[in-house]
Backbone bond lengths (Angstrom), bond angles and torsions (degrees), N, CA, C in turn:
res aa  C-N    CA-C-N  psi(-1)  N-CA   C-N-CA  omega(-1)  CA-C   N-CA-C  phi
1 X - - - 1.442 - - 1.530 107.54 -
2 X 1.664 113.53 139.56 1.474 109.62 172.11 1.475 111.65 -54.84
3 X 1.973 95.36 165.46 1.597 84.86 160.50 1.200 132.77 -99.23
4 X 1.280 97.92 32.18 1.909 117.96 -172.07 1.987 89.79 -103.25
5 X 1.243 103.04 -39.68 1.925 83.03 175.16 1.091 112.38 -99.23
6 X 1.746 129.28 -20.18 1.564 108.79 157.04 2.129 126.84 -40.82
7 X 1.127 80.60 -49.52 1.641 104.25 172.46 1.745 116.42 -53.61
8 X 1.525 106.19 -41.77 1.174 126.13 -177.95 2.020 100.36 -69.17
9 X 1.102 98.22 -69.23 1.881 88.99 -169.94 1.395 93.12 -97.46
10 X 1.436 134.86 30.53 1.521 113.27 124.20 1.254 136.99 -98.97
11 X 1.608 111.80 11.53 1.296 121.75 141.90 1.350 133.38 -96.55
12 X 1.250 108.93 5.80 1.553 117.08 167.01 1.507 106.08 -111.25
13 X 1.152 132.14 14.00 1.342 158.93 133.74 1.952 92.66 93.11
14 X 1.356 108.88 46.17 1.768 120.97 175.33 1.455 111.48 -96.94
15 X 1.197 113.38 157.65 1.429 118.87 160.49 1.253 102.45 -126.86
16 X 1.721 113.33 165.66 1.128 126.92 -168.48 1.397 103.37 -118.84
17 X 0.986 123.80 115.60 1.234 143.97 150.68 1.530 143.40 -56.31
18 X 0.967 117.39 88.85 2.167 113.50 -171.71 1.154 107.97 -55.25
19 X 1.041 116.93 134.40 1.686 121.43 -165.96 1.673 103.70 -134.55
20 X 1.588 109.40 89.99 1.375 120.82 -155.69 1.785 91.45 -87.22
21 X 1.133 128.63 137.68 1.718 134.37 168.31 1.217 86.69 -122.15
22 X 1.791 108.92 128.82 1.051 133.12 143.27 1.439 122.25 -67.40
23 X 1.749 108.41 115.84 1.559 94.25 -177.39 1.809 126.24 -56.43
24 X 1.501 106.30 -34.29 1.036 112.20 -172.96 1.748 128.01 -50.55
25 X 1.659 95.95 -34.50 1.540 109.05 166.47 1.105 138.32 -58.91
26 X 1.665 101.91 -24.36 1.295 120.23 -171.23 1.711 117.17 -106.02
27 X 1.351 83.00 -15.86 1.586 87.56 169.35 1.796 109.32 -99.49
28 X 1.263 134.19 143.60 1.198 140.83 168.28 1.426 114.99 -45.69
29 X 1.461 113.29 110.41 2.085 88.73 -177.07 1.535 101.27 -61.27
30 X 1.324 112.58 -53.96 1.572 119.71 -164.94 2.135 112.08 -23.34
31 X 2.227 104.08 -42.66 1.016 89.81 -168.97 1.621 125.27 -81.73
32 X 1.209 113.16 171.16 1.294 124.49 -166.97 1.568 121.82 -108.37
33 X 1.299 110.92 91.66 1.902 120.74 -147.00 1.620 91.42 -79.45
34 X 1.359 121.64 5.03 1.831 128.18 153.69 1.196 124.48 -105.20
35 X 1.118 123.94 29.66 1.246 135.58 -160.81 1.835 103.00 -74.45
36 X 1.457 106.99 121.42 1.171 125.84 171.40 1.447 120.64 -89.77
37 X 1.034 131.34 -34.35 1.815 145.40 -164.78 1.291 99.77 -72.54
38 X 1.401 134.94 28.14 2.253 124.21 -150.30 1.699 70.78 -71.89
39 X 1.710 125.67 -42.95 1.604 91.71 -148.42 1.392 116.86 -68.65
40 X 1.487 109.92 -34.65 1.230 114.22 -168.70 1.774 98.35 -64.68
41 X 1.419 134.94 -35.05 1.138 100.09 -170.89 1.637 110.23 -87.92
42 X 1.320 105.06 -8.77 1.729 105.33 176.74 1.702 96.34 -51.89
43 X 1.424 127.88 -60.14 1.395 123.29 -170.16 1.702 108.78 -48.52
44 X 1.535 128.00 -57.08 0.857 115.26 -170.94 1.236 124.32 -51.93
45 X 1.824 124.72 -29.61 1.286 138.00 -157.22 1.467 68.58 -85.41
46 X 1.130 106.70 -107.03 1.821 116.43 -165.85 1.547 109.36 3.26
47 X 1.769 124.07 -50.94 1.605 124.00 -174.96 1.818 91.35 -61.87
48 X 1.170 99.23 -53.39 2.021 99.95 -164.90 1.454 100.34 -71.91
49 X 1.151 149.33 -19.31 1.532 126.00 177.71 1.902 88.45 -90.16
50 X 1.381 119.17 -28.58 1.940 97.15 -170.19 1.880 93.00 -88.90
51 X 1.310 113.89 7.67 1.304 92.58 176.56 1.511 118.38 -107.40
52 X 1.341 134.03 2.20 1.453 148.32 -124.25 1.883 77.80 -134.96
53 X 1.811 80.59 129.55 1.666 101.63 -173.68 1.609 114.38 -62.49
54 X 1.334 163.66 123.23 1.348 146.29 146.43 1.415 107.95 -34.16
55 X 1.258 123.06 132.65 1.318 119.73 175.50 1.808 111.11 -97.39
56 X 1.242 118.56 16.87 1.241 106.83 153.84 1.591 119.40 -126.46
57 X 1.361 122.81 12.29 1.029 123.20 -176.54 1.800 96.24 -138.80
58 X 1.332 122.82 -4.07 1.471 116.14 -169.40 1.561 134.27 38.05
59 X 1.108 87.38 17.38 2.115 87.80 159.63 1.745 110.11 -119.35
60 X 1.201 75.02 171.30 1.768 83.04 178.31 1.632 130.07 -103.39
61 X 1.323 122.46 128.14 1.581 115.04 -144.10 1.692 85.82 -49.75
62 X 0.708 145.29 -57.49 1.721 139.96 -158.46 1.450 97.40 -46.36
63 X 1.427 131.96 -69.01 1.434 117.05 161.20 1.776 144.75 -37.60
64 X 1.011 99.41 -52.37 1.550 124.40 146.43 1.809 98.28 -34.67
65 X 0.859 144.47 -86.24 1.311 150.20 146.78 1.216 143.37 2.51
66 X 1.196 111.44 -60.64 1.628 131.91 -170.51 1.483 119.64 -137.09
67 X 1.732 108.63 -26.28 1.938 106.73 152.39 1.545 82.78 113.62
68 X 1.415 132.22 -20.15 1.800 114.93 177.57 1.684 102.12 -142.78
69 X 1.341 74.73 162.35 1.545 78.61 159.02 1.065 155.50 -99.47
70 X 1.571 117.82 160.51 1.845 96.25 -167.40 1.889 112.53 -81.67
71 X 1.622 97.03 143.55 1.374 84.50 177.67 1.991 100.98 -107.99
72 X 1.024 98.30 143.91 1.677 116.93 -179.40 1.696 99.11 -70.22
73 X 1.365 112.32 156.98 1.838 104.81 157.43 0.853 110.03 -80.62
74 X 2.137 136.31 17.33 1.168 115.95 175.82 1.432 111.27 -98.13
75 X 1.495 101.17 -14.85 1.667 106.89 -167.77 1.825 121.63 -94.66
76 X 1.564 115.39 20.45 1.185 115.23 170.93 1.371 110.02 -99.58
């Protein structure tokens, strides 16, 4: 730390604290920083953002859009 902000919050009577982040915590172990699958999960995101209600108008931009909705192969 300079000695222009030591000076600084020891006249505002602060201390400074090192505030160490472990990357590992902050990153997900589960994800996979080689991740091959982008298309398959681009589709899923793409189905869940055109399927997800507007909460001030209650349709879903895919409806909003195209006049129906999409049906999944999970939902017949």
């Amino acid at each position: 730390m300079s000695d222009f902000f030591k000076s600084f919050n020891k006249s505002l009577s602060q201390r400074q604290r090192a505030t160490w982040l472990i990357g590992s915590k902050l990153v997900d172990p589960q994800s996979d920083l080689d991740q091959r699958d982008w298309d398959e999960c681009a589709k899923r995101l793409t189905f869940a953002i055109n399927t997800a209600r507007d909460q001030i108008r209650g349709e879903t931009p895919f409806y909003m859009i195209h006049g129906w909705d999409p049906r999944s192969t999970r939902s017949r």
